[in-house]
C-alpha positions as CSV (number, residue, x, y, z in Angstrom):
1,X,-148.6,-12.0,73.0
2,X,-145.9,-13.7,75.2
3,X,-144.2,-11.3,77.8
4,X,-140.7,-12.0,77.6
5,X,-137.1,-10.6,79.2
6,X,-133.6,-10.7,77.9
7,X,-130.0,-11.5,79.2
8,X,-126.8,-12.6,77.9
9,X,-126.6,-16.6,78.4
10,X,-123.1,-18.0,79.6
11,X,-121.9,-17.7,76.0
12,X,-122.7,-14.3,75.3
13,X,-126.0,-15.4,73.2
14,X,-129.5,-13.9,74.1
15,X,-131.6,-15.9,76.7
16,X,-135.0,-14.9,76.3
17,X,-137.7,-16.3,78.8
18,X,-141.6,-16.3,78.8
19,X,-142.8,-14.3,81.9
20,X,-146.7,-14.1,80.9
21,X,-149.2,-14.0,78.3
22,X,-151.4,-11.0,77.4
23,X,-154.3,-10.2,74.8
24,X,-154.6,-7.2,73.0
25,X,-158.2,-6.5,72.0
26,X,-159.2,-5.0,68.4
27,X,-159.7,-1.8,71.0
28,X,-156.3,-1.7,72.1
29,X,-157.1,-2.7,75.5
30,X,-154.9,-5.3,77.3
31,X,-156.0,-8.3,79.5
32,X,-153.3,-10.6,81.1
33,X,-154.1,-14.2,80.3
34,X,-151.1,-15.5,82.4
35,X,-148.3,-14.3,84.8
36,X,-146.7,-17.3,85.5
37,X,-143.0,-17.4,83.6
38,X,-142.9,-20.3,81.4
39,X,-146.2,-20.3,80.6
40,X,-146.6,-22.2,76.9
41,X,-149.1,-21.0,74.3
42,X,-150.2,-24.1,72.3
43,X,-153.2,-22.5,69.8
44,X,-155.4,-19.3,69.3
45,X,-159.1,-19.5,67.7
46,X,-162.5,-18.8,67.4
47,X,-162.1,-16.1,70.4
48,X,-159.8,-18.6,72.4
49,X,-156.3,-18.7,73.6
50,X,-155.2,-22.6,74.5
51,X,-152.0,-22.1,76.8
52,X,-150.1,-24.4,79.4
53,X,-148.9,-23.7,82.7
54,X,-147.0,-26.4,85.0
55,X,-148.0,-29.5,82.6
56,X,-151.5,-28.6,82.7
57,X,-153.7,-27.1,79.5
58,X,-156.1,-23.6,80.3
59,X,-158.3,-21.9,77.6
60,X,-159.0,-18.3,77.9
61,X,-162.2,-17.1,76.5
62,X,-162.0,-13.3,74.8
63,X,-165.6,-12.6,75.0
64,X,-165.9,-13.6,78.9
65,X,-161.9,-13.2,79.7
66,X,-161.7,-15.9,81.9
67,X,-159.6,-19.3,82.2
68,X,-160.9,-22.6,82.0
69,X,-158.9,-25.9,82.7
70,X,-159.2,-28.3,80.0
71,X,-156.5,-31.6,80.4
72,X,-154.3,-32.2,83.1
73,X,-151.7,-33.4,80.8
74,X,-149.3,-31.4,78.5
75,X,-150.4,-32.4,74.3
76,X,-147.9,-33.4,71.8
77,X,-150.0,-31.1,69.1
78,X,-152.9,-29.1,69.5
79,X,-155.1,-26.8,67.3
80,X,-158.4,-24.7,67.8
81,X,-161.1,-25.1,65.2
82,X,-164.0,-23.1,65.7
83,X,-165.2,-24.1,69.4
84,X,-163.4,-27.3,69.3
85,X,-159.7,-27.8,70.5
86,X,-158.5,-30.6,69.3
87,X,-154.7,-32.4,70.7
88,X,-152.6,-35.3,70.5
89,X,-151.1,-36.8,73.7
90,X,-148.1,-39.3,74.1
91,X,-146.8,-41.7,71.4
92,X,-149.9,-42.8,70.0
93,X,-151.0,-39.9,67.9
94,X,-154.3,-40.5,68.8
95,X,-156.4,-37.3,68.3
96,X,-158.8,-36.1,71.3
97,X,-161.1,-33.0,71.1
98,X,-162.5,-31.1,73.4
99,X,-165.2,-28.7,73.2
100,X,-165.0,-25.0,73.6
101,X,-167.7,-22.4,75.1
């Protein structure tokens, strides 16, 4: 769940921006993923959570609740299958997949 604050923009519209990303469990216990503001979530799956922070892609693991770094590049697409995460990067469309543990 993204973590987000509100202000009026320079035209009186609502500016909302991304200050974190947290998990809720089936529990009702909450785990922060992220705290950085802007953080991106790209997929969720199979117990994963695939989000970017600063152009670079992180998966957090549910069962372990940690953060792994996965591609050092931001993806043009990207879905979670099971324990694979697969992406597209740049023009080419060419699908990459990476897998998850």
């Amino acid at each position: 769940m993204p973590i987000t604050s509100t202000s009026s923009g320079r035209l009186g519209g609502t500016v909302t921006t991304v200050t974190g990303l947290k998990a809720i469990s089936g529990n009702g216990s909450v785990t922060t993923i992220s705290s950085v503001t802007g953080v991106n979530l790209y997929a969720v799956g199979g117990g994963q959570v695939a989000y970017g922070e600063a152009g670079k892609i992180y998966t957090w693991n549910a069962a372990t609740k940690t953060s792994t770094l996965r591609l050092e590049a931001a993806p043009v697409q990207m879905l979670i299958s099971g324990n694979t995460l697969y992406f597209t990067l740049g023009s080419s469309q060419a699908v990459y997949q990476v897998t998850l543990h």
